[in-house]
C-alpha positions as CSV (number, residue, x, y, z in Angstrom):
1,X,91.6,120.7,5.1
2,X,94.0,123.6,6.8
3,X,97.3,122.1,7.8
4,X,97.6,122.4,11.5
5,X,101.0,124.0,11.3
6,X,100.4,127.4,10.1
7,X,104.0,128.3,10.7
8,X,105.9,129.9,7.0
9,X,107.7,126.4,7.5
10,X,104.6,124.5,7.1
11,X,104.3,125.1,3.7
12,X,105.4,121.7,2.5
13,X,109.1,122.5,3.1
14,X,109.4,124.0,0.2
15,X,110.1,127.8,1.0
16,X,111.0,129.1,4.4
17,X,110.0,132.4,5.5
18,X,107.7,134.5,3.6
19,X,107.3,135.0,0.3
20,X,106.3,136.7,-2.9
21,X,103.0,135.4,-4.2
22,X,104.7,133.5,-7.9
23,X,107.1,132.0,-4.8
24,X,104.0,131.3,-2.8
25,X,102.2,129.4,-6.1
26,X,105.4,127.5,-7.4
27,X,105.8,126.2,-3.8
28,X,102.2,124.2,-3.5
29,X,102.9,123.3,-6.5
30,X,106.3,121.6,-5.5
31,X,104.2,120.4,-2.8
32,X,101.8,117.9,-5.0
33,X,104.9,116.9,-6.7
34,X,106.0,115.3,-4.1
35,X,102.8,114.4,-2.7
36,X,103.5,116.6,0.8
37,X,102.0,114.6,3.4
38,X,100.5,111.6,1.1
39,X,98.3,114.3,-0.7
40,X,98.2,116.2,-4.2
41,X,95.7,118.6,-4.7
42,X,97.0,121.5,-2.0
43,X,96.9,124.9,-2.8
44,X,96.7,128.5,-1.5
45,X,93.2,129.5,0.0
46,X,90.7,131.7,-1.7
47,X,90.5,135.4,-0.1
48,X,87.5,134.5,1.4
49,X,88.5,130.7,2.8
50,X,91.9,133.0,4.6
51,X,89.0,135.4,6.4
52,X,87.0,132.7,7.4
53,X,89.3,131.9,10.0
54,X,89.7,135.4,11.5
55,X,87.8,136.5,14.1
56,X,87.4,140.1,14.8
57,X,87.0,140.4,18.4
58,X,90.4,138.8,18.5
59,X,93.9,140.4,17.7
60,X,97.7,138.9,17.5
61,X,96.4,136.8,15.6
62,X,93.3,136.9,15.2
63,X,92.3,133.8,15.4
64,X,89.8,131.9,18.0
65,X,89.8,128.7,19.6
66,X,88.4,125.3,18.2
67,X,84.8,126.6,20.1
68,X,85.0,130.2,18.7
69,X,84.3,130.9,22.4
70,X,87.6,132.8,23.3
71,X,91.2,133.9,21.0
72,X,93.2,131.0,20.0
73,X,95.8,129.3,21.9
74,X,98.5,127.1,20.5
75,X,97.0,123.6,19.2
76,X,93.7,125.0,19.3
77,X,93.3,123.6,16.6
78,X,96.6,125.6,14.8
79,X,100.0,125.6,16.1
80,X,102.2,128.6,14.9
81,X,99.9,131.1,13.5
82,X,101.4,134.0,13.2
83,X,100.2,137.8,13.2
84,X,101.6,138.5,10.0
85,X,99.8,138.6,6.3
86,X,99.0,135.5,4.6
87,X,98.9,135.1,0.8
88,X,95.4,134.1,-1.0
89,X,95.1,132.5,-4.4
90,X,92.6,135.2,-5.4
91,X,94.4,138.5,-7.7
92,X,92.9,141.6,-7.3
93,X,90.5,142.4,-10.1
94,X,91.5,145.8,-10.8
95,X,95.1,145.3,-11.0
96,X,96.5,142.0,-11.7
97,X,99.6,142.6,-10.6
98,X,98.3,142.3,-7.3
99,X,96.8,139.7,-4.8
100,X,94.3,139.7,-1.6
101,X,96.2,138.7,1.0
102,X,94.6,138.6,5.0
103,X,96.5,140.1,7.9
104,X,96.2,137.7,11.0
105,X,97.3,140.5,13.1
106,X,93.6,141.9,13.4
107,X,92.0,140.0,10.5
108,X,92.4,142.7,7.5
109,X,91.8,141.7,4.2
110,X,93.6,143.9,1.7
111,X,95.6,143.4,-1.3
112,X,99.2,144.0,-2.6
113,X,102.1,143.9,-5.3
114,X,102.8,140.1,-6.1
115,X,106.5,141.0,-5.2
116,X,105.9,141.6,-1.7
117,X,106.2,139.5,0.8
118,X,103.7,137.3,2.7
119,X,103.3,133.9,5.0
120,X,101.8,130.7,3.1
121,X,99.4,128.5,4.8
122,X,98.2,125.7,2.3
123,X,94.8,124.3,1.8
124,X,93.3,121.5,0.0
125,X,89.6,120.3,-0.9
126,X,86.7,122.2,-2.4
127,X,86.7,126.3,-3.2
């Protein structure tokens, strides 16, 4: 379950703007805490749960529709995406000191320092 509101605001309240990805962490977990809208297990995505929503045909963001028949629009079915990176859970193997994080802005998955900053869109259910 994505939250609809993909907007840096809609992760639970909790940190506004972008982030680093320890910021990013502490803040879903602020978000069970307080059981952020009646629920407790959110969490950042996988690397590969963030790309599964791209679609490369699109750009700015990168994101299609509800069909997948043409780029997203606003409440289909996000509101707020932006074009900007988004933090995953997953830390890059060969140095972890960094995280995959994917770009919206054309769907790029690539990786960077922890320290840097990103959006966070939460995510809760099965890996």
């Amino acid at each position: 379950m994505w939250r609809e509101d993909a907007s840096a605001g809609a992760n639970c309240g909790v940190n506004q703007g972008v982030v680093t990805w320890f910021n990013a962490m502490a803040g879903v977990q602020a978000c069970n805490a307080g059981a952020y809208a009646t629920y407790v297990d959110w969490r950042l995505p996988t690397v590969n749960e963030l790309r599964s929503l791209t679609y490369d045909n699109d750009f700015a963001p990168a994101v299609p529709n509800t069909a997948g028949t043409a780029k997203w629009t606003a409440g289909a079915p996000f509101t707020n995406v932006v074009s900007s990176g988004y933090w995953s859970s997953t830390t890059y193997a060969v140095n972890t000191t960094y995280a995959w994080f994917v770009s919206f802005s054309g769907g790029r998955v690539d990786n960077s320092d922890k320290m840097v900053t990103y959006d966070v869109w939460p995510v809760r259910g099965g890996q």
